[in-house]
N, C-alpha and C positions, 0 to 999 in steps of 0.2 A: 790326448789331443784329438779333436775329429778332424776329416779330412772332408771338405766338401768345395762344391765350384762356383767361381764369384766373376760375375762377368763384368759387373757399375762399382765399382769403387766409392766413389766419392758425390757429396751432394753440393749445388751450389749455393752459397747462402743468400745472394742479393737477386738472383731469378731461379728460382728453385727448379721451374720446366727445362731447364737447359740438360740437366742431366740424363733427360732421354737422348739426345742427341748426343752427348760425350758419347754415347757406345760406338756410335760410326766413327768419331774423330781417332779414339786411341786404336779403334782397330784398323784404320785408314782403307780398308779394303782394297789391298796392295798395292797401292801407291807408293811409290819410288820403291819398289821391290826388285834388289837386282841394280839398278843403280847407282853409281856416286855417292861417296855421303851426303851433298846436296846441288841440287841442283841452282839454287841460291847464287847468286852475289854476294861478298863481305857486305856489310852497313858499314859507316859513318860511324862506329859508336866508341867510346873511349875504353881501352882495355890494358893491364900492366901486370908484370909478372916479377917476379925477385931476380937477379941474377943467375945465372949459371950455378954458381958456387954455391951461395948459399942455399938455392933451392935443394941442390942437388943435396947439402947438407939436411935436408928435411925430408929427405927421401927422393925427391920428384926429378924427374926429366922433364930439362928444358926445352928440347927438342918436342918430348910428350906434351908441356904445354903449352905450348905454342900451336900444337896439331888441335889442341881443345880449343883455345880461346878461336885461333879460327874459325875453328866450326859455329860456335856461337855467336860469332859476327852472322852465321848463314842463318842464324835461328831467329826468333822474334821475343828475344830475352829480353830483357830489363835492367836487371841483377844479375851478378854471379861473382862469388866469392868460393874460394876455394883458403882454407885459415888452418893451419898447423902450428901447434903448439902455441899458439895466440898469434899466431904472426899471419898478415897476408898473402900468401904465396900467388894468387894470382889473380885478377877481378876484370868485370867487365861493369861497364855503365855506371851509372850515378848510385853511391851505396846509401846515401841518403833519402830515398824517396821512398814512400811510405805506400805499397800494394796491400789490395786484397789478398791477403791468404788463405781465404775459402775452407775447405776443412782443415786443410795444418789447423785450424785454430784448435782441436778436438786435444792437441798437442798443450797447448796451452792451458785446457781445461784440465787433464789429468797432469798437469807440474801444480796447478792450485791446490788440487785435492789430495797430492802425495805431500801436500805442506801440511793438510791440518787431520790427518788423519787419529784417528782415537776415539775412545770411550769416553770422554771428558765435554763438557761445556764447550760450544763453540768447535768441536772438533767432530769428526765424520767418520761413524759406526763401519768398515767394510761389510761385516756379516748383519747388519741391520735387514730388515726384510723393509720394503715401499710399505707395508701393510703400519709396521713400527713406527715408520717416519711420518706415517697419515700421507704419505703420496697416491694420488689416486687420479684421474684425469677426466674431464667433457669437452666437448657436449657427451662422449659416449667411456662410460666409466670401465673401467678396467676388471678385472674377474677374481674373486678371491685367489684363485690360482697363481695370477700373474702379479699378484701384490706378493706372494710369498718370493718372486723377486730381490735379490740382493745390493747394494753398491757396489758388491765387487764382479755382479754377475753384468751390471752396466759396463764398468770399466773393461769389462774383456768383451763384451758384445755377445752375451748368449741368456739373454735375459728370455728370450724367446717370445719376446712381446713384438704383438703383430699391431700396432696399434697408430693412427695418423698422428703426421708429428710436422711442425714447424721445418721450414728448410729443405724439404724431401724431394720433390716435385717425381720425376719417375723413376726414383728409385724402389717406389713401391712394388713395383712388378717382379724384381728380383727378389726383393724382401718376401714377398708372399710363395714366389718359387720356392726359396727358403723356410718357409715359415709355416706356410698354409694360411688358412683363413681362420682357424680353429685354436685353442690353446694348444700349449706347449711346457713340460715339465721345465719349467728353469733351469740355467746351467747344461743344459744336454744339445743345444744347434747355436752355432757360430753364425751371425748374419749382420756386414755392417750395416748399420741401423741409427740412423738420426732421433729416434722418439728415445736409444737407451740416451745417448747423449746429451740431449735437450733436457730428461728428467733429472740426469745428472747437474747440470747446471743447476735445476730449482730444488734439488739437495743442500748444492754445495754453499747456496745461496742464504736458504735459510737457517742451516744448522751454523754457517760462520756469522752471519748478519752483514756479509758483505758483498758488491756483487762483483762479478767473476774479473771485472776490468780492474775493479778496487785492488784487491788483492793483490792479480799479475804487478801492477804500478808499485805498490806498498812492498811485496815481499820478493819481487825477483825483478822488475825494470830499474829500480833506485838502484839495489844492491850491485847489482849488475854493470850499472854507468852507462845503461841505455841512454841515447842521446834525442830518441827522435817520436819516443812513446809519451803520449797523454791520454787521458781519459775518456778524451775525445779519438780518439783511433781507434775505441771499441761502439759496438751499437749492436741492437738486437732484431733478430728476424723473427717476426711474430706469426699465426696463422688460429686468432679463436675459433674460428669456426672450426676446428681440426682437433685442437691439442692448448691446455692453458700452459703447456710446457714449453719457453722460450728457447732460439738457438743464438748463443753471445758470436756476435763476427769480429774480427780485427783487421785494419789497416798497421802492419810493421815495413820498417825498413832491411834493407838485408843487413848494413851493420849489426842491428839491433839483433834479427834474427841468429845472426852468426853469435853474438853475444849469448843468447839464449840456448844456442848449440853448445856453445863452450863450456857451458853450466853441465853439462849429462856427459859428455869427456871426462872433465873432472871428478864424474862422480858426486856432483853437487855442492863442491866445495870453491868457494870465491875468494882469491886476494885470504886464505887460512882459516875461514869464515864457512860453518856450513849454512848455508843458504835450501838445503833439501836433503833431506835424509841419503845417505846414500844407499840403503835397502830399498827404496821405493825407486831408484834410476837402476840397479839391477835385477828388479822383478820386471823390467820391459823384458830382456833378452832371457830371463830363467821362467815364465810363467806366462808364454805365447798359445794363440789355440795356430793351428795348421789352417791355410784355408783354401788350401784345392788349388793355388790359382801357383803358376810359376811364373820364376824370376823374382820380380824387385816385390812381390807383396806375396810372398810363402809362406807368412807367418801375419798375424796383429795380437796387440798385448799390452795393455794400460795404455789405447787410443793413438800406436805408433806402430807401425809398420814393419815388418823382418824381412829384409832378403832370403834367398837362397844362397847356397855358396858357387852354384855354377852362374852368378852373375861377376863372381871378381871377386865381392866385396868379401872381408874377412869377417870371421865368426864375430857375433857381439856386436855385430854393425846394426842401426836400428833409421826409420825416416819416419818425419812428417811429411804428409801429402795435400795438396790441394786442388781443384780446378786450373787446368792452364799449366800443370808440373811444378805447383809451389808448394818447394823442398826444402826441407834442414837435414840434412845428413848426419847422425853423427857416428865417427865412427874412431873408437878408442883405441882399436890395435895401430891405426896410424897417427894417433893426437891429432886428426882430422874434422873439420865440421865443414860441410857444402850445403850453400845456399844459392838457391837459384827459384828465379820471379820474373814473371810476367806479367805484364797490365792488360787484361782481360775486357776493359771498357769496351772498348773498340769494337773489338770483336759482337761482342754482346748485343749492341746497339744494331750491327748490321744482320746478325742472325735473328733479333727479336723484329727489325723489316722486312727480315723475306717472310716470317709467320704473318704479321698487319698485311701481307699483301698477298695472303690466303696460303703459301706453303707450309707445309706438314715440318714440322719442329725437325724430324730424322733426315728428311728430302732439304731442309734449308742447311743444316753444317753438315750435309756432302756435298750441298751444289759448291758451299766456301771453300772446301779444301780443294776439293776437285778445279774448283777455278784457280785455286791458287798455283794450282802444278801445271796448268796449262801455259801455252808458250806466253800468253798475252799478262797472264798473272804473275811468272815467275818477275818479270820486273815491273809491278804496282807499287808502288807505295804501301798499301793496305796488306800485299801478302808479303812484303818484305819486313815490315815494322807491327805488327799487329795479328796476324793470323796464328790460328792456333797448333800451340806445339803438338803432335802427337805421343802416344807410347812409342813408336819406331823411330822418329827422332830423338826422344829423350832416351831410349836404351841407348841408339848409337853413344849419344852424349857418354852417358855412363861406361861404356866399353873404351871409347880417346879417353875417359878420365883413371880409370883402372890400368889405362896401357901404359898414363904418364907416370904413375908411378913407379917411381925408378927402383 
């Protein structure tokens, strides 16, 4: 496994320039350091938890969640499901409403392609090279080198390809930190990378003849008893002038999500039914590369996330991640899955005005947070219901949620 350091995590798909700016937001440049957990008011927002007894029969403290959903009232969630053993232990907000999940979706795209993997018709070569598939890319084509590229060297993110891609916006600067500007032996540097993901998609596309919303809907939303997915909840971020390599986005709800968490607890198996290999939902946790970075992202590995163990979480524990903290947890030693979302519009709309009105992408979501911690923002409207979560709030989170288990 290599070990190297990753500062930008994640890209967004609906304005892709925002992810220069995520750098300030998760790193908050010590805002509420030393502080309260928040300096917040509850919201207004609807939240339920199981009984005493029972929870407590599923492992959890009642006490412990009550300390989380609290805090969650102080945060600008949406969602939030906390699901043991199929059952809902504890939730916040409406579970029906269907958010952008941003890269989580990368999640979804490696559950399609551990469905049809194989040598066969319609199914997806792992060891195939881009070269073999005829993947190639313009306006500026790829290097015989980097065609020697693998599917499975995508799936882990060490394809070493340095190349513009759909959905990135400034992630590129890390990627090149990463990467250089030059070729790279494939398989040898770890670097999350939109362009491996996007090829992937126009893999998985072509070699199945279906596209990537098809499939989730056909082979794991029906089976599933998703309630709130259609075909219309997917759509594509496009960038020709860049990359003919498309990035698939999705709008889910957290039932649904949570649904799709329960599917990799189980090990892939629905209602006695497997629904997904179970060797391809334990090549997440047994075939990770390391990536430099501590805590909640120590690890990635077929397009999902590894904690560390000095965050709580137990061995085997694995996440989807997105813009804005949108998460599917799963986590097997506790027959646990957490889903947590936020609606990111908002936000967006008022960071893409302070750029129109001439500020620098990095200077406009620090003036947001920063206003939002000052005395006049702590009670807005705008920074109570919509601003954006950090990594310092979301660790807290995680820390009340590891404390509440009992």
């Amino acid at each position: 496994m290599t070990r190297r350091r990753l500062s930008i995590i994640a890209a967004l798909l609906l304005v892709p320039a925002v992810i220069l700016g995520y750098l300030v937001a998760t790193g908050e440049r010590g805002l509420s350091s030393g502080r309260p957990l928040s300096p917040f008011t509850p919201r207004d927002v609807p939240t339920s938890r199981l009984d005493p007894d029972r929870a407590g029969s599923l492992g959890w403290s009642s006490e412990g969640l009550d300390r989380t959903l609290d805090y969650l009232t102080r945060l600008s969630v949406d969602s939030f499901i906390v699901m043991t053993e199929g059952e809902i232990v504890a939730s916040l907000g409406d579970l029906t409403v269907p958010y952008s999940i941003h890269s989580a979706r990368k999640a979804i795209l490696s559950a399609v392609v551990g469905q049809h993997v194989g040598d066969g018709p319609n199914e997806i070569p792992l060891d195939a090279t881009l070269a073999e598939l005829g993947i190639d890319d313009g306006p500026g084509p790829l290097t015989p080198l980097q065609r020697q590229a693998t599917v499975l060297h995508l799936l882990k993110s060490v394809s070493g390809i340095n190349h513009p891609a759909a959905a990135e916006g400034g992630l590129t600067a890390e990627k090149e930190r990463r990467l250089g500007k030059g070729e790279n032996q494939p398989g040898t540097i770890w670097a999350y990378n939109n362009w491996d993901y996007n090829a992937l998609t126009t893999i998985f596309e072509r070699r199945t003849g279906l596209s990537v919303a098809e499939a989730f809907r056909d082979s794991i939303a029906e089976p599933l008893g998703m309630q709130d997915f259609t075909l219309a909840s997917a759509s594509y971020s496009e960038a020709p002038d860049l990359s003919r390599h498309r990035a698939a986005m999705f709008r889910i709800s957290a039932r649904d999500l949570a649904r799709f968490g329960q599917l990799f607890v189980d090990r892939g198996v629905m209602d006695g039914r497997s629904v997904m290999p179970a060797s391809w939902v334990d090549r997440i946790t047994a075939d990770y590369t390391e990536t430099g970075i501590e805590g909640l992202r120590a690890g990635h590995g077929y397009l999902w996330w590894i904690p560390s163990r000095d965050t709580g979480l137990p061995e085997g524990s694995f996440f989807a991640w997105g813009l804005g903290q949108q998460t599917v947890f799963v986590i097997p030693a506790w027959k646990t899955v957490i889903v947590h979302q936020s609606d990111t519009s908002e936000f967006l709309k008022r960071w893409l005005a302070l750029q129109r009105e001439g500020m620098d992408g990095n200077a406009a979501l620090e003036k947001i947070v920063v206003d939002c911690y000052a005395k006049a923002g702590l009670n807005s409207a705008f920074c109570q219901e919509h601003r954006f979560t950090g990594r310092r709030e979301f660790n807290r989170l995680i820390d009340l949620i590891v404390g509440a288990r009992g």
